[in-house]
Phi, psi and omega in degrees: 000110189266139180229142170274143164239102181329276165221134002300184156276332147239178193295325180315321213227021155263121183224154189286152159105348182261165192243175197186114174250114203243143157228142194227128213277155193301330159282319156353276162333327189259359181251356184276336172292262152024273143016281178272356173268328192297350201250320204109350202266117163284156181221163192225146174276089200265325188211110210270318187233085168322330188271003189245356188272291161334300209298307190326337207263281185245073189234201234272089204249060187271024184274343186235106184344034196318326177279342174284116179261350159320318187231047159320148200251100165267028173242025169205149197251165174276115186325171145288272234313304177311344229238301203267002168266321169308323183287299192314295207311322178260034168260296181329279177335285192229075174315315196286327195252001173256099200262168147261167156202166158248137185276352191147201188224139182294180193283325176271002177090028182261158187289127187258065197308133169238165177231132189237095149286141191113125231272136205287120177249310180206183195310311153253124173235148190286172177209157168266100172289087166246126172235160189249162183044034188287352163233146166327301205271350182278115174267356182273344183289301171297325173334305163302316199303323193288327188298305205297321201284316175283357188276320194295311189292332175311302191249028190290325201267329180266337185273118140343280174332281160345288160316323181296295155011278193285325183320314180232033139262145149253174170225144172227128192231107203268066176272016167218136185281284197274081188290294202288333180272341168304306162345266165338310216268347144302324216248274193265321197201100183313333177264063158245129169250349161259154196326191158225066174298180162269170151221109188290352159261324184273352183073019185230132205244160201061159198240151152268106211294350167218061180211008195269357184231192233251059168238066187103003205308099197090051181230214182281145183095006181195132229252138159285351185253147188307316185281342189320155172278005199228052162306107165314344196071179159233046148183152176320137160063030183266016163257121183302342166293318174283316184297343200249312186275011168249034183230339186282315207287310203298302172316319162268359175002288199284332184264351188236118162328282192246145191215116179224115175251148170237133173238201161195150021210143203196313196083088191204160166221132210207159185196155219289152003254151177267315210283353178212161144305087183200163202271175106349138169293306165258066171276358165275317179295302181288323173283000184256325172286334181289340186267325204271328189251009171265322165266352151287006174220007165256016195255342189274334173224016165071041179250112157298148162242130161279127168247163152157184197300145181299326188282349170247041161207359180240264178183187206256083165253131164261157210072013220260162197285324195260351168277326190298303168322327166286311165253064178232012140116020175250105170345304171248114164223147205190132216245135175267176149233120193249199226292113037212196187264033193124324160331307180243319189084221155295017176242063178268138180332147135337283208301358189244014174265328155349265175329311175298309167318287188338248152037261200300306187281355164252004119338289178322268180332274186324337167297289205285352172274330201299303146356311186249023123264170204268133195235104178243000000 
């Protein structure tokens, strides 16, 4: 019986007394129910006809002006192709506060965008780091990332905040990690989540692009076999995506604070360590910033987020992109898991990224001033 497993993400990580959101194809269905009454095990039917859920999601969207970026739709998500037209168009638009670059190239030859926020005031600035989509199907993710880059250009000339924000930081932003496999998950299978590399014995493609780095490699919370969704790959940083962007991060050490990746979906704010039970060495500074921004953003819609170190408030994974950030000498490091907790899952509505950005940017904010003040 082949099952997707939503959450957790491996098999591995089901223990009695825990929930598990599985997906499962339709004919499936009819012998795992029978099945799970027979065990005994309850179960609730969270989304009964998936592809109509899909379609609802990316199905036929010529009501909306896709090519005028002038008036880009940040309530609805977005192709790479749109993403990276959208980026090009505010490099272009707003030169003083926006630079692009590329960190490299992906395992398909596609291009590794960053966007570098901020107003250039003087030579050196401490800086922030965010990236989106290092798995495919979380789509709320670049979602954010495209949210915060218009809240910055937006509200630059009116927010106090904001302006401290850009003056004396910079931020690089990455919104989409995982190009090719975002790509894919447009294209061919909405739920894929790792890179799409080949694998020549297994016939089987992509790495878990966060489970790919040089921490802890291969170890527990992450699978040696190819096809698995949480593949380690075979060997750190052998995916060019992880590789370009730990080759950036390594380079900028010094200049970079912070370090924040978004995934979904748990409602979670997590900080080092994923890969062992053991406290942070600044473990006052970063829990006291993880609680203060878990309560700016229940401030906004009453939606709780649970925080603390990932492996006891998530589960225990090695390699992950925010223990490798943390122990590469960047201070704050911290993987949201945002909205929601199974209901919708990766499909989450449209109608629900608006709240969740909304949200999801005072949590952020509420990071970075606490960053520029001094924490001891």
């Amino acid at each position: 019986l082949q099952v997707d497993l939503w959450q957790p993400s491996s098999p591995l990580h089901i223990i009695e007394g825990t929930v598990a959101d599985v997906r499962v194809p339709q004919n499936a269905s009819r012998s795992l129910l029978p099945f799970l009454q027979q065990a005994n095990i309850q179960y609730t039917i969270l989304i009964s006809d998936l592809q109509q859920a899909i379609e609802n999601q990316t199905g036929v969207r010529s009501h909306r002006n896709r090519r005028s970026l002038s008036a880009y739709n940040y309530e609805v998500y977005h192709s790479l192709e749109e993403i990276e037209d959208w980026m090009h168009y505010l490099n272009r638009t707003y030169s003083d506060l926006v630079h692009m670059f590329s960190v490299g190239k992906s395992y398909e030859g596609r291009p590794l965008y960053v966007l570098k926020l901020g107003k250039r005031s003087r030579p050196y600035k401490k800086a922030v780091w965010i990236d989106c989509g290092i798995h495919a199907r979380e789509w709320i993710g670049p979602a954010f990332c495209q949210w915060f880059v218009k809240e910055a250009l937006q509200t630059y000339q009116t927010d106090p905040d904001m302006r401290k924000m850009l003056t004396q930081l910079y931020f690089y932003i990455m919104p989409v990690f995982n190009v090719d496999g975002y790509h894919f998950s447009w294209t061919n299978d909405r739920f894929w989540r790792k890179t799409r590399s080949k694998n020549m014995r297994f016939h089987c493609h992509g790495v878990d692009a966060n489970r790919n780095w040089k921490v802890k490699w291969c170890d527990e919370g992450a699978s040696l076999h190819p096809c698995d969704d949480t593949y380690c790959g075979p060997f750190p940083e052998s995916e060019p995506e992880v590789k370009a962007v730990a080759h950036f991060l390594r380079k900028h050490r010094k200049q970079i604070k912070a370090y924040l990746s978004f995934h979904a979906y748990a409602q979670m704010l997590l900080y080092p360590y994923s890969y062992k039970y053991a406290t942070i060495p600044n473990f006052n500074c970063v829990e006291s910033a993880a609680y203060n921004a878990v309560n700016a953003l229940q401030s906004a819609y009453g939606v709780r987020y649970r925080y603390g170190p990932a492996s006891s408030t998530l589960y225990v994974s090695s390699g992950s992109s925010m223990d490798w950030a943390y122990k590469n000498g960047i201070p704050y490091a911290f993987a949201f898991e945002l909205r929601d907790t199974g209901h919708f899952g990766f499909l989450l509505p449209e109608t629900l990224i608006k709240p969740t950005c909304t949200e999801t940017m005072l949590a952020v904010k509420n990071i970075t001033l606490h960053l520029l003040k001094k924490c001891h």
